[in-house]
N, C-alpha and C positions, 0 to 999 in steps of 0.2 A: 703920826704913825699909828696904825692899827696892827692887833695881833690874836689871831684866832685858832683855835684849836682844832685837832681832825681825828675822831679818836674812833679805833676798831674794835667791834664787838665779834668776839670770836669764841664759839661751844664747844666744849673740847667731850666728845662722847667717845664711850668704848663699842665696839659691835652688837654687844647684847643690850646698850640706851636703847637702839635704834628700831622703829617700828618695822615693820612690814614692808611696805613701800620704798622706803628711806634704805633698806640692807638692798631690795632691788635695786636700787642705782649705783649701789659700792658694787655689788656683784656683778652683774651688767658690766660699769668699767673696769673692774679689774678681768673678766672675760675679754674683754677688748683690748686691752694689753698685751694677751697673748699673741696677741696677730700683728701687732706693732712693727714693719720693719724698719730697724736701728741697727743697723752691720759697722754704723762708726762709732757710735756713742755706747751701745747696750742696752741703752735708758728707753724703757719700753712705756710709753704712757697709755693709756686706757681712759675713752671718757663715754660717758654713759648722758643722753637729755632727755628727760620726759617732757612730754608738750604738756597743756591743758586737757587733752583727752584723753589723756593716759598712756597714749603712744609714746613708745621708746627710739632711739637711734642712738648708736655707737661708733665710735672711731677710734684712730688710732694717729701715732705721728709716724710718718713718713718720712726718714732722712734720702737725702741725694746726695750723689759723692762731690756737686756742683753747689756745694753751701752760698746762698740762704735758699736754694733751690727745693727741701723740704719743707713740707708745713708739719705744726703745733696737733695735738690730738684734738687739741679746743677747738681749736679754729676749724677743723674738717670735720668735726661734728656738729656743731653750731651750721656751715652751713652745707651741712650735707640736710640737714633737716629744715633749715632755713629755704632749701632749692624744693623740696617736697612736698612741705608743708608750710607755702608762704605767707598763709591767713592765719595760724596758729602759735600762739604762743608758748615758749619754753618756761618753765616753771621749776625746773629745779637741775642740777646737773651733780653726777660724779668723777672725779677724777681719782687714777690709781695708776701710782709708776713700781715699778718693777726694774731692778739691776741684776744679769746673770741667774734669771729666772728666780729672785726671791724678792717679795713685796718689800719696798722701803717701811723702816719702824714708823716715822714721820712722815704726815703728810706735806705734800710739794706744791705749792702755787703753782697759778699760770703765769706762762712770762708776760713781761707788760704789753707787746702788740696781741697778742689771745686776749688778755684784762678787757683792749682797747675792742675786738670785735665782740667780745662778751656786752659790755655795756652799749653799741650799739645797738642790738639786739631787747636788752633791756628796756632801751627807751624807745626803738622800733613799737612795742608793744604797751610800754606804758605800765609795765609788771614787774616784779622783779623777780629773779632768778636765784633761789638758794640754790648756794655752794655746799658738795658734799669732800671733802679732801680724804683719804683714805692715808691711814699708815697703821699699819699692824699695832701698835701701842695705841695710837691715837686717832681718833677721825676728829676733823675740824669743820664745824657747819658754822660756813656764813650766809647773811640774811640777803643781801643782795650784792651783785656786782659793783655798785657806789662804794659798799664798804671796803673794797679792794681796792679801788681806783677813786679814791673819793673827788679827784681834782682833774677827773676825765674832758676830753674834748669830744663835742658834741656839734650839731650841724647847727645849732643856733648859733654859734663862735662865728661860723663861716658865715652869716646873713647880716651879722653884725657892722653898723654903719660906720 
């Protein structure tokens, strides 16, 4: 029997830590949030990606009254930029949810199929993707998608003899 460890590093920063850059992507997706339509949940997410060239794109989630018929804020940003800009790598991403128009205190993961197209993408490019999580108390930066999904399935699984 083997037993190994899987451990998350996660920076817990306030709004005024964060550079330049880094508050454009909180702001960004919390901007994107607003446009969110949720008429069954509330739950309005916001996600903001900068590519390698500094270009941005934004989304939002999309519910349907035919559940699982909505998509994730991740997932329609990831590849809304992914369809745009398919030679380009993502290099950092924000998320920002909002309940009855007031920002959550704490920030919100993505759910595990969003994790699941996020490290796709990750290993599409060979890069990794810091995560920005937004919560009015707290912002939470992770260093790449692995650290969320550390035990992710990937297309080598599928080639596998």
């Amino acid at each position: 029997m083997k037993t190994f460890e899987i451990v998350t590093k996660v920076t817990v920063y306030h709004i005024n830590d964060l550079n330049h850059i880094e508050k454009k992507i909180i702001f960004a997706a919390k901007e994107a949030s607003e446009k969110a339509y949720s008429p069954y949940s509330g739950f309005n997410v916001g996600c903001a990606v900068m590519l390698e060239t500094g270009e941005f794109f934004t989304g939002n989630n999309q519910e349907n009254a035919a559940y699982p018929s909505g998509l994730c804020a991740e997932r329609v940003t990831m590849m809304y930029a992914n369809a745009n800009r398919p030679d380009v790598p993502v290099i950092a991403m924000g998320i920002a949810v909002q309940q009855n128009g007031v920002f959550l205190s704490y920030p919100t993961p993505p759910c595990g199929g969003c994790r699941q197209v996020l490290l796709e993408t990750e290993n599409r490019f060979k890069k990794p993707i810091k995560i920005y999580l937004f919560g009015e108390e707290e912002i939470y930066m992770i260093d790449s998608v692995k650290d969320i999904l550390p035990l992710g399935f990937d297309k080598e699984m599928l080639l596998n003899d």
